[in-house]
TORZAGU-506025 format. One line per 8 residues: number of its first residue (from 1); their letters; for each residue x, y, z of N, C-alpha, C. Coordinates in Angstrom, 3 decimals. Layout:
NUM = A = X:Y:Z:X:Y:Z:X:Y:Z; ...;
***
This chain:
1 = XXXXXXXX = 199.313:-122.689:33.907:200.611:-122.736:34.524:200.582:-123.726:35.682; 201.320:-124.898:35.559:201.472:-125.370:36.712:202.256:-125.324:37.752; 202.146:-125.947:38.970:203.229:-125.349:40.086:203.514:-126.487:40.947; 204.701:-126.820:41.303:204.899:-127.426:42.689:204.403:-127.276:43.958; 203.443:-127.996:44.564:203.138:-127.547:45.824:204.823:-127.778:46.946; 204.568:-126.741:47.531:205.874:-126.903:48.841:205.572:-128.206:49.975; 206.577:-128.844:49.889:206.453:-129.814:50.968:206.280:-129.234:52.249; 207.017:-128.064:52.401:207.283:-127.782:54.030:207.064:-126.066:54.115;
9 = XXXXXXXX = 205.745:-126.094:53.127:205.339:-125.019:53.502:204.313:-124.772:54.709; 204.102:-125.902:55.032:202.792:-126.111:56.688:203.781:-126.102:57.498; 204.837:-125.622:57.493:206.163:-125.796:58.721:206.007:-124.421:59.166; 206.384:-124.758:61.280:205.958:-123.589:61.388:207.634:-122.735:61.451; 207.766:-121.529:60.961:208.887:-121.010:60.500:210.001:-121.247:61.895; 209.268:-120.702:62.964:209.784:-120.980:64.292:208.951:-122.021:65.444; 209.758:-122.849:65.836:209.588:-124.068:66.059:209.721:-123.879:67.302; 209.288:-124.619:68.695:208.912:-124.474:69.579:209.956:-124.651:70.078;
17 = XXXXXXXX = 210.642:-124.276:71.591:211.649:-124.372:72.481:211.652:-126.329:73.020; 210.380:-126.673:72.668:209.659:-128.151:72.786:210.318:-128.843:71.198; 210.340:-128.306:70.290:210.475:-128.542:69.075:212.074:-129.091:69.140; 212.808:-128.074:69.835:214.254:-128.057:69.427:214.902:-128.874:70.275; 214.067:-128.861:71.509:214.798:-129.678:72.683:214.740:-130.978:72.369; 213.450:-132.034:71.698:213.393:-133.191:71.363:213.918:-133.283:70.006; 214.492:-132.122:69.186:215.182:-132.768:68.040:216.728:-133.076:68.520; 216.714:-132.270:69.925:218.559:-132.486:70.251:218.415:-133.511:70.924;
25 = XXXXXXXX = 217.104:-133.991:71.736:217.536:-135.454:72.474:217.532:-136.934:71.477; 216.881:-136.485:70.246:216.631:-137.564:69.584:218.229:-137.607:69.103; 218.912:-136.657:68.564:220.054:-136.417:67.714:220.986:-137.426:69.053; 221.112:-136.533:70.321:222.115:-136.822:70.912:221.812:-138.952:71.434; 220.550:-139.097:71.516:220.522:-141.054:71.732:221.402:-141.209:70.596; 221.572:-141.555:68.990:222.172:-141.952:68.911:223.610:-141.294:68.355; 223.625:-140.623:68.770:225.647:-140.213:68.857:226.591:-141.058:69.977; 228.332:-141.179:69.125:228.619:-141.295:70.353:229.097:-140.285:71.392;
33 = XXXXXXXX = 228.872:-140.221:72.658:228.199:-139.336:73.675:229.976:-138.752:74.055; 230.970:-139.928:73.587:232.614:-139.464:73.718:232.859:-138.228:73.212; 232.250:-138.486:71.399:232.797:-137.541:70.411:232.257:-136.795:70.175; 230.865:-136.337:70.440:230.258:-135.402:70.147:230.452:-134.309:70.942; 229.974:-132.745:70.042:230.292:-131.558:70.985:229.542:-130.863:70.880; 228.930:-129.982:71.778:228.077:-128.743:71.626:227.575:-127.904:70.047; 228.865:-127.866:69.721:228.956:-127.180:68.364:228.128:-128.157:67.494; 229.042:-129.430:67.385:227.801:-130.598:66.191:226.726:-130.682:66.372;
41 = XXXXXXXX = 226.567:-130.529:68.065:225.243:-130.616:67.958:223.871:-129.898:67.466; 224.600:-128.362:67.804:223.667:-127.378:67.632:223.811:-127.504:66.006; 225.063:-127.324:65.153:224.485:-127.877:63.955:224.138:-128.383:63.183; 223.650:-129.949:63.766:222.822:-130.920:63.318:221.237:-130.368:63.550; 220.657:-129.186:64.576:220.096:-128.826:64.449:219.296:-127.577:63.590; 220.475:-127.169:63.134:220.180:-125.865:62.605:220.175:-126.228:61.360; 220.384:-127.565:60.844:220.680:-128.563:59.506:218.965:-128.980:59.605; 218.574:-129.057:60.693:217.245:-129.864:60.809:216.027:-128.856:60.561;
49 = XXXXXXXX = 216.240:-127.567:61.260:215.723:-126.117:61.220:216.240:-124.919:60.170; 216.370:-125.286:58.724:216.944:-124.478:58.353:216.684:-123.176:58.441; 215.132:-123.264:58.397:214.337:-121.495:58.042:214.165:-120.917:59.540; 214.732:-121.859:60.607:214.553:-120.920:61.721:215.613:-120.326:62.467; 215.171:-118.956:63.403:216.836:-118.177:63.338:217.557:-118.791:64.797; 218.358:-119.454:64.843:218.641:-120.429:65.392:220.239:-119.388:66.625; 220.402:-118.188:65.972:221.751:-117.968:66.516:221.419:-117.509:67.731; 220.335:-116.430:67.785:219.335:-116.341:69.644:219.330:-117.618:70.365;
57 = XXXXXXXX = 219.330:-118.179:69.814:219.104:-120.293:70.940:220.372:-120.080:71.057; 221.470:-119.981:71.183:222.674:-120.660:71.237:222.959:-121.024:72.635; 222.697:-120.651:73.673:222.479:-120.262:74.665:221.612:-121.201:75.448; 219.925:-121.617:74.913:219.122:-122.283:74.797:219.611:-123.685:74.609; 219.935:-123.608:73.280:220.740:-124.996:73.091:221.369:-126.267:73.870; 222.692:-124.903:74.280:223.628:-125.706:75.021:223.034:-126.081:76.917; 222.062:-125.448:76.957:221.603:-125.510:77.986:220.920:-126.569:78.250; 220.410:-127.099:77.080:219.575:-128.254:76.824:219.909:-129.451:76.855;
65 = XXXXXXXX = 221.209:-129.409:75.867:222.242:-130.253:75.664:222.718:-130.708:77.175; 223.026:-129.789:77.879:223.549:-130.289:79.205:222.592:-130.614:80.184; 221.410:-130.309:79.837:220.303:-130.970:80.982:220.108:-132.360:80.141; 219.887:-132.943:79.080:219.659:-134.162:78.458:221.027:-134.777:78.951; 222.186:-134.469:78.374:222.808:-135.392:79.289:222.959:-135.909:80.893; 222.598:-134.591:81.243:222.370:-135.330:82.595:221.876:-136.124:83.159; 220.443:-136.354:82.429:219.141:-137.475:82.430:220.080:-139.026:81.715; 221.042:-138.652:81.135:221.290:-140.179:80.697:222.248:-140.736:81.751;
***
């Protein structure tokens, strides 16, 4: 019997508070910074994180979101 190995089975299910924060600063460089909103953002992440439970961050998130912009 053969089998597919999983691509993203070495993924770790929950991803570091480090993990999520540099997938939202990478996301938010190139957006434009007019049109984008909290909401897209968090679910461009949760698009990026599917298997992790993302609705506890929400909170986390936006918190993040607003300290990265501040740095720009």
């Amino acid at each position: 019997m053969e089998t597919t190995a999983n691509p993203f089975a070495g993924l770790n299910p929950k991803p570091s508070d480090d993990n999520f924060f540099n997938a939202l600063r990478d996301y938010l460089s190139v957006q434009d910074l007019m049109t984008v909103t909290k909401k897209t953002a968090r679910e461009a992440i949760i698009a990026k994180f599917p298997k992790a439970e993302l609705a506890s961050l929400k909170d986390f998130l936006n918190q993040s979101i607003d300290k990265i912009l501040s740095e720009s």
